[in-house]
NUDO-298585 format. One record per residue: residue in one letter; x, z negated, y of N, C-alpha, C in turn. Coordinates in steps of 0.05 Angstrom, whole numbers, plus 5000, padded with zeros to 4 digits. Each point is the difference from the previous one (the first is absolute). Example, Ala and Ser with C-alpha at 12.3 -4.5 7.8 and 13.67 -1.06 7.14 Angstrom:
A526448444886498250005024501850005024
S499350145021501649995024498549865022
REM end
This chain:
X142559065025498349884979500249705002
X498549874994499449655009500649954974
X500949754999500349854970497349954984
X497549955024497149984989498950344983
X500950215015499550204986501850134974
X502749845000501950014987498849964963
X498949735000499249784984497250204996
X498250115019497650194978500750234986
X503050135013500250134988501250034965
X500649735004501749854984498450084976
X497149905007498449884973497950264996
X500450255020497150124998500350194974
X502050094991501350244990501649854971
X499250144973502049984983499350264979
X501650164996500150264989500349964971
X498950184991500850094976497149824981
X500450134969497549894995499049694992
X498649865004499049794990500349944975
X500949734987500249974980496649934982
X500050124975497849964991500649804967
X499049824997500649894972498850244980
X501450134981499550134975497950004979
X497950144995498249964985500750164971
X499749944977500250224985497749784979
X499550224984497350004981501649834979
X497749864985501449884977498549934974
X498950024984498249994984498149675004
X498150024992498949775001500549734981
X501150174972500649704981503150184983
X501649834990502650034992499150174975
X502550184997499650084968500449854984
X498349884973499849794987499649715012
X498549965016500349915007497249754995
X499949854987497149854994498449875014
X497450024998498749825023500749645004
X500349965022500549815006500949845029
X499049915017500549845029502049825001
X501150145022501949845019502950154996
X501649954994502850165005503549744995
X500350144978502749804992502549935022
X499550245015502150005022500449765026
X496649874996499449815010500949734998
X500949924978501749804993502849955008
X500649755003502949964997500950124989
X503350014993501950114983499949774978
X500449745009499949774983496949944982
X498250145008498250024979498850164976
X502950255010499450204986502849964977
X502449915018502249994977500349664995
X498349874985500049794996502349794985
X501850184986502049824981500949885029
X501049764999501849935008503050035006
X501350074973502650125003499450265008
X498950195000498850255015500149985035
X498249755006499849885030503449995015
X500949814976502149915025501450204992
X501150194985501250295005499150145016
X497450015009499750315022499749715020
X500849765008500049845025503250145010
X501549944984502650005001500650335007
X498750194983500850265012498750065027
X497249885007500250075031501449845020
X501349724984501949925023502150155001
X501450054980503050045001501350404995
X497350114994501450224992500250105029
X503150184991500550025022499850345006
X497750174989499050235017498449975013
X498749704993497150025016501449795030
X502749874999501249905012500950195025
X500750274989501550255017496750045014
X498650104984497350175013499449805027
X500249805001498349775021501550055020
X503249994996500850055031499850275004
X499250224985499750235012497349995023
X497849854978497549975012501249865036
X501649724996499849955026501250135013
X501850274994501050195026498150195009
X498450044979497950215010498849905018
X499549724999498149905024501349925032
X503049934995502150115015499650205021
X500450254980499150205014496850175015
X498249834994497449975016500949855028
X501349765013500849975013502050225022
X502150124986500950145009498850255007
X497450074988499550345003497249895028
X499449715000499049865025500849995024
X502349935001501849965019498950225030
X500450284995499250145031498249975003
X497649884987497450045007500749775041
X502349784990500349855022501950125021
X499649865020503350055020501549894988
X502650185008502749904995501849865020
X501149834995502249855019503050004994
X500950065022503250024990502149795033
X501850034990501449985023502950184996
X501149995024503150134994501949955028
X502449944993502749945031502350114984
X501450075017502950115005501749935018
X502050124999502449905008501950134994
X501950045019503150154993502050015020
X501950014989502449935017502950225001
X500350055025502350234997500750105028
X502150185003500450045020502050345002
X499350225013500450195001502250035016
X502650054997502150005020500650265005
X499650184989499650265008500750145027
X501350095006499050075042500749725010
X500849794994499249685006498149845008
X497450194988497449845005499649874968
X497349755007499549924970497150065003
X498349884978497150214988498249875029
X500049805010498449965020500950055021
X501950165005501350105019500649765023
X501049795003500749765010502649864997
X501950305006502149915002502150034977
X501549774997501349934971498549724983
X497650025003498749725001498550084966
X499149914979499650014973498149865008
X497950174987496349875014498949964964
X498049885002498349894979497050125000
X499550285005497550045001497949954984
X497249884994499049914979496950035001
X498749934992497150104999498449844982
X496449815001499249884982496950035006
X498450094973498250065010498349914974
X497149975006497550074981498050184996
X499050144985498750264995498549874985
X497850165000496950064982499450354989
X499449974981498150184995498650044979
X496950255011497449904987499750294990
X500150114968498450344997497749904991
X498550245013496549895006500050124967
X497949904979499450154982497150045000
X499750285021498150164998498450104980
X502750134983498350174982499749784972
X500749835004499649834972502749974980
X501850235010502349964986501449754982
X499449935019502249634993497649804978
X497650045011497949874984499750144978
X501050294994500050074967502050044989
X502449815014501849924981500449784995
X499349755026497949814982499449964976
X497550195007498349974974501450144970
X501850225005501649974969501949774997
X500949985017502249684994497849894985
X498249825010497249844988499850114974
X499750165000499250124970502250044985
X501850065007503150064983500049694994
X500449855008498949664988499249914984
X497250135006498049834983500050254972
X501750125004500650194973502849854985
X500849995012502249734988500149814998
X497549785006499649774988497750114981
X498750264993498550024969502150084989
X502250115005502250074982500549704979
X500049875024501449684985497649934986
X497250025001498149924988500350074972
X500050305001500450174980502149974974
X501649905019501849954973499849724992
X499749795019497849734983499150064980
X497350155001499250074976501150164973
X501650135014501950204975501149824991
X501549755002501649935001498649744970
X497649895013498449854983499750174969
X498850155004499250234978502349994988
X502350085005502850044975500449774998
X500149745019501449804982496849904975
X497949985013497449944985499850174969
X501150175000499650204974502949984990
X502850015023502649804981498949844989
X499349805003499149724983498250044983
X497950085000499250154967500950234988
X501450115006501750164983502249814980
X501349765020501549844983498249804981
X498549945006497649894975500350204983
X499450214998499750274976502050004986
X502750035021501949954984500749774979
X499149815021500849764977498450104969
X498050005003497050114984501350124983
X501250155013502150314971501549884990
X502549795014501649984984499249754983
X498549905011498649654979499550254972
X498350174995499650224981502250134986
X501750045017502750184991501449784976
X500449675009501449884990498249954973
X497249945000499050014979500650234981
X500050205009499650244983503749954983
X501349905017502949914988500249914980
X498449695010499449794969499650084979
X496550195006499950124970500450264998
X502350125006501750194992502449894975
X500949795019502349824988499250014968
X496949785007499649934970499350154988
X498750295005500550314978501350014991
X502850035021502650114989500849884980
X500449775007500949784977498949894977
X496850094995497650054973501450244983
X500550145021500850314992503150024978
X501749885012502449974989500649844977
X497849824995500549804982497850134979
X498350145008499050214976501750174990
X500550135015502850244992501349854983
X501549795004501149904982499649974973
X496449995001499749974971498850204988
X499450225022499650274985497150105009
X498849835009497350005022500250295014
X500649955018499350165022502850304993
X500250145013502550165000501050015032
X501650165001501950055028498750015020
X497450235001497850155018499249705013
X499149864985498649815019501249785009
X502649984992502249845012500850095024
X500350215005500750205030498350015011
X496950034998498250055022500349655003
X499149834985500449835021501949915013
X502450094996503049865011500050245032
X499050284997498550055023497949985016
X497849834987498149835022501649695003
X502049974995500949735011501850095033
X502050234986501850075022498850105024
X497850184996498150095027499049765006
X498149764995499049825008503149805016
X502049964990502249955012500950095023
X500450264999499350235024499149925016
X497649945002497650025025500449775016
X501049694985500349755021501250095008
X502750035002501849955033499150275008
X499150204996499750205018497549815023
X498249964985497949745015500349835012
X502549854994501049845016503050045027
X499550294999501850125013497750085025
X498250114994496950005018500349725014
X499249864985499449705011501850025015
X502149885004501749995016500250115027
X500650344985499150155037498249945013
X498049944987497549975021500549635015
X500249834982500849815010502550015024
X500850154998501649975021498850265025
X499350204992497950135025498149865008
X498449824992498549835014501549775014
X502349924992500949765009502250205030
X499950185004500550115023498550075014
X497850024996497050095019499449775009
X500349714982499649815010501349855019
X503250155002502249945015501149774990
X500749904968501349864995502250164977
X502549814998501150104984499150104966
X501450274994498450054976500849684975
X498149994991499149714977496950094984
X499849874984497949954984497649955027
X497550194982497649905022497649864979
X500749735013496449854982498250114997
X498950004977495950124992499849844980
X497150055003498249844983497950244994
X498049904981498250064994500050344976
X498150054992499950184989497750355004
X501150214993499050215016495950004998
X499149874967497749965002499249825017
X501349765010498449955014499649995035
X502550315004500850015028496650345000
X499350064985498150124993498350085022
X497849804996498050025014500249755014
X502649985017501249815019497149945024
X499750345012498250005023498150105000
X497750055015497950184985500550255026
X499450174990501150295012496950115020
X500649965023498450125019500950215024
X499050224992502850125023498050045029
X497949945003498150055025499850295002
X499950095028499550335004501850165008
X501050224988501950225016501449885021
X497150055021500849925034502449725006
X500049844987500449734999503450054999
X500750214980502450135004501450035032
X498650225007501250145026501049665015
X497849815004501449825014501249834989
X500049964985502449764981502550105003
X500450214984502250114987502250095024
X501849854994502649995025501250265000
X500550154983501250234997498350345016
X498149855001497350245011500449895029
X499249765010500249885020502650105020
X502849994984502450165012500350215006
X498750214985499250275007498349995026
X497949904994497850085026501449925015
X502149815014501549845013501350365008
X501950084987502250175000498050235014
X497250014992498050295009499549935037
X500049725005500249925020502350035022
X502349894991502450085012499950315012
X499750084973500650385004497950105016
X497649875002498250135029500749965025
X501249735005500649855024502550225004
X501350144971502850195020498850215008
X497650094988499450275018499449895028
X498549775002500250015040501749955009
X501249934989503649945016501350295005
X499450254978500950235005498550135020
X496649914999498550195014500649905037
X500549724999500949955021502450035021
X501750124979502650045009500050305017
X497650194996499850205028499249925021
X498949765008500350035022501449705017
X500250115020502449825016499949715004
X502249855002500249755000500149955027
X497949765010501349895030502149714996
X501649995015500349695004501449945025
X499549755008499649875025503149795005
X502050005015503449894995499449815024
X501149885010501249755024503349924987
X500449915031502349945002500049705025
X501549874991501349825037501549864988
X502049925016502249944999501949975027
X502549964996501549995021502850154996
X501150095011503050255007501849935018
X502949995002502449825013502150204995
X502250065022502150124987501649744992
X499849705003500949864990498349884976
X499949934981498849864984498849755010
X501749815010499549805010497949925021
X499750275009496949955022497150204990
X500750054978498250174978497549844997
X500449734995497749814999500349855019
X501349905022499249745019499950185029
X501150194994499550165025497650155011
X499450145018497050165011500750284987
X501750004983499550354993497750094982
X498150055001498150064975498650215000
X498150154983498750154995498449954982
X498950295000496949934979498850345004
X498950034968498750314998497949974976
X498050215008497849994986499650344997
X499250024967499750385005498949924965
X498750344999498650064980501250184986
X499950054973501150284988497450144975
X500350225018498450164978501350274982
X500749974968501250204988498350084983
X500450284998498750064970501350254988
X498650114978501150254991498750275015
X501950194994499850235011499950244977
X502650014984500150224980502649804989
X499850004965501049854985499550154976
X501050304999499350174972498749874984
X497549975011498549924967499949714984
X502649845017500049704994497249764991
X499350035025497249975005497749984976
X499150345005498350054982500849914969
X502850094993500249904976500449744986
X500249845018499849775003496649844981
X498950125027497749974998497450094964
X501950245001498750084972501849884979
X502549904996501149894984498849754996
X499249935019498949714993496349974999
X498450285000498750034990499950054969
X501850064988501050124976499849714987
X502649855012499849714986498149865001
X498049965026496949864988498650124974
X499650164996499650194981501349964969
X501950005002502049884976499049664993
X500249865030499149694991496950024986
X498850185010496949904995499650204970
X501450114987500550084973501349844989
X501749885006500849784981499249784996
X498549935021497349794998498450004986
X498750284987497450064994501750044976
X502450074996501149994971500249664987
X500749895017501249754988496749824999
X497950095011497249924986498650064982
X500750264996499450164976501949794977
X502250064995501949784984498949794996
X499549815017499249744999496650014988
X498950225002497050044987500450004959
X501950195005500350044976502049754980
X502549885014500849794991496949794989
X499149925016497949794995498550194978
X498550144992498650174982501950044979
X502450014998501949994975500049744986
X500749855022500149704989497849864981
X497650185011497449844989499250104986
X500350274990499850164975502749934983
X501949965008501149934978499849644990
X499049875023498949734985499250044980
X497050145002497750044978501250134973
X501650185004501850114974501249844989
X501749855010500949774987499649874986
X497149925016498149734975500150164975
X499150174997499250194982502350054976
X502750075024502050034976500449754998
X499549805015501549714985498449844978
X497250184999497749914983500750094963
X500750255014501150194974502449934989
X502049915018502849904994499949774975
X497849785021499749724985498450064974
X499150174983499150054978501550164992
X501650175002502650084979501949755000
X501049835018500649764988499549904984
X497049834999498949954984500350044969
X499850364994500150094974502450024994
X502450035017502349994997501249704986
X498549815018500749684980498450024974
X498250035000498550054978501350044974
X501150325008500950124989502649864977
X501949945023502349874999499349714977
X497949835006499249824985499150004969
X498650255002498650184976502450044978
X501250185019502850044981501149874987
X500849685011501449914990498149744985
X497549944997498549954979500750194980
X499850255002499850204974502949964979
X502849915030501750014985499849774991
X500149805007499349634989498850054964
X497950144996498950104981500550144982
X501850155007501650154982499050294998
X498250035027499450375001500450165010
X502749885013501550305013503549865015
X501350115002502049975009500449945037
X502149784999499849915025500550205023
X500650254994501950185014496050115013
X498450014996497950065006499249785020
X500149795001501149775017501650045034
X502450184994501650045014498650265014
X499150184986498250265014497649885010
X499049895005498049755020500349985018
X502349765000501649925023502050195018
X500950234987500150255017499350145016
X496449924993498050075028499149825011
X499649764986498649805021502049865025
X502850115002502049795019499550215027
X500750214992500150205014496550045021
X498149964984496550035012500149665019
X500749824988500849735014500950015024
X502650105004501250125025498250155020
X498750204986498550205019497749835009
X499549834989497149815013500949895016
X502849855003501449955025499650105021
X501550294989499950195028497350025012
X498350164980497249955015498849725008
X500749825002497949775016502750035015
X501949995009501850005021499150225025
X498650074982500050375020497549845008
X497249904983498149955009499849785024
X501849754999500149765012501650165033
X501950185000500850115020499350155022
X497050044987498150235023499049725012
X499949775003499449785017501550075023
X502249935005501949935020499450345013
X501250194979499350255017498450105007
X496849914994498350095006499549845037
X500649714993500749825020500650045024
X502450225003501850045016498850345012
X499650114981499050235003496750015019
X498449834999499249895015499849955025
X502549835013501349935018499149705003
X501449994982499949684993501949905001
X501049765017502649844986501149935033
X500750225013501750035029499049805016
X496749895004499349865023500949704999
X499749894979501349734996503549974981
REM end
């Protein structure tokens, strides 16, 4: 066989099946999803999470945290190993010499039979060799190395974005909090000054016991609730200040949850827009790839490998004339092995890793399904939101009202302050929950954002 026919055979042949990029159906417009052009995912990260102290927190967590620190050198070994699963496609070069020293006194001969004389026999040579890849073998492991890669640099993508999303929704969650407890401490104040209306009536015969205790128990629950709130605060302040990779400390904010609101205007573009954005889908089809490239590696492994060896060099029973001397040689030969009977190795090989393409391309089609339905949650529960936060902000409303009313009536002399205190029993508590809901509302930004596949490219 000629090296020229060597090299067609090289390239004519690669087994097993062709990779095909994945199609799956997807609806034409999101559930809930409102008319409107273009697509949020399109933007910066910096135009979508605009606070400032927001900015340089997720600057700082993609410099310094350190999973996304681990993931990168994984990513650069994977690509490591594309190199290495390259390698036979080329010749190989080696060299190798010896040497040894001794003498057999035996019978009173020694190993070179020359007497009583201790010889140095030694040997130095260079070798080649080339396995032809006929059947494609080596090029479809290649091509999973390649893809085992580029599935672990969307790994790293992927959690970019995960990574944005929790600290982006940490940081308005700690706005909320603040929100509750700025409320909690109010509800304190005028608890306080119940209690203490309350007692100095009692005193004079006003009020009786009953309403001295309910409010000395809306003081102690409202007491309650700060440090449990500021026990929140804290953890999270310090879970973000480790994502960020700095020591746990206090994390700066500004601003308030109304007006982190309608921060961006919400465009999610089309279904499709998904499949290629979204890093986490991207890794799969990556992983559906790998696992095809192993069936030709299995399908290729029935039949036989050639490869092509050399040798030259030089041979001495002394060392010393191993290289300056005329002793030399030189060999050239081919080897052809393959399988014969291997109980079943083989075949099961082959169907095992049919099995796992199969497994990858179900979990693909799962983790799009997911990502269909994440985005359709998000945006139906936007629209709910408005709604409850519409409804929220008018039981407030009647709740101050309320609270105000009351205590005109009592100012007037038509009803007791303790009706006052049953007011403010509902309105601290409905206050809070408007928190939560525009917290919840202001937070489908970032997640809808990310969910998207937004955030990873810059």
């Amino acid at each position: 066989m000629t090296l020229a026919g060597a090299v067609v055979l090289t390239t004519a042949c690669t087994l097993g099946p062709s990779w095909e990029k994945p199609q799956m159906e997807v609806p034409a417009v999101f559930r809930g999803a409102g008319v409107g052009d273009g697509n949020m995912a399109d933007l910066p990260w910096q135009a979508v999470m605009k606070d400032r102290n927001l900015q340089a927190l997720l600057t700082d967590v993609f410099n310094n945290n350190r999973n996304l620190e681990s993931l990168q050198h994984n990513v650069e070994a994977a690509r490591q190993y594309v190199t290495v699963a390259r390698a036979p496609i080329f010749p190989w070069f080696g060299y190798s010499a010896s040497t040894s020293k001794g003498m057999n006194s035996a019978g009173g001969a020694n190993i070179t039979n020359t007497g009583s004389v201790t010889t140095n026999p030694g040997s130095a040579a260079l070798s080649a060799s080339w396995e032809i890849d006929i059947w494609g073998k080596t090029r479809r492991e290649v091509e999973g190395a390649e893809a085992s890669a580029q599935e672990a640099q969307e790994q790293l993508n992927n959690l970019r974005i995960s990574l944005m999303r929790q600290v982006a929704t940490g940081y308005l969650q700690l706005i909320m909090l603040d929100e509750q407890l700025r409320i909690t401490r109010n509800s304190v104040e005028s608890y306080s000054d119940t209690l203490k209306l309350f007692n100095d009536q009692l005193q004079e015969g006003v009020v009786d016991r009953l309403q001295v205790a309910s409010a000395q128990a809306a003081l102690a629950s409202a007491q309650a609730e700060a440090p449990a709130l500021e026990m929140q605060i804290a953890a999270l302040e310090n879970s973000l200040s480790v994502l960020a990779g700095r020591m746990p400390g206090r994390i700066a904010r500004s601003g308030s949850l109304r007006s982190y609101m309608n921060a961006s205007r919400v465009a999610p573009g089309i279904p499709a827009d998904v499949l290629s954005r979204r890093p986490d889908i991207r890794a799969k089809e990556q992983a559906m790839r790998a696992a095809n490239a192993d069936v030709g590696v299995a399908i290729a492994s029935y039949f036989p490998s050639i490869s092509l060896t050399g040798a030259a060099g030089y041979a001495s029973s002394d060392l010393r004339h191993s290289v300056f001397g005329r002793r030399h040689g030189w060999g050239i030969g081919a080897n052809l092995t393959g399988p014969l009977f291997q109980a079943g190795r083989l075949s099961a090989t082959e169907n095992a890793r049919r099995e796992a393409f199969l497994a990858a391309k179900a979990e693909y089609e799962q983790t799009v399904l997911s990502a269909m339905a994440e985005v359709a949650t998000t945006l139906v529960q936007r629209e709910k939101l408005r709604e409850a936060i519409a409804r929220q902000e008018a039981a407030v409303a009647a709740y101050e009202q309320s609270v105000n009313l009351a205590k005109d009536r009592y100012s007037a002399g038509y009803s007791a302050y303790f009706e006052v205190l049953d007011n403010q029993l509902r309105l601290f508590p409905a206050q809070k929950q408007l928190a939560s809901y525009r917290y919840q509302y202001a937070a489908c930004i970032p997640t809808l954002y990310t969910q998207l596949g937004g955030g990873w490219q810059n």
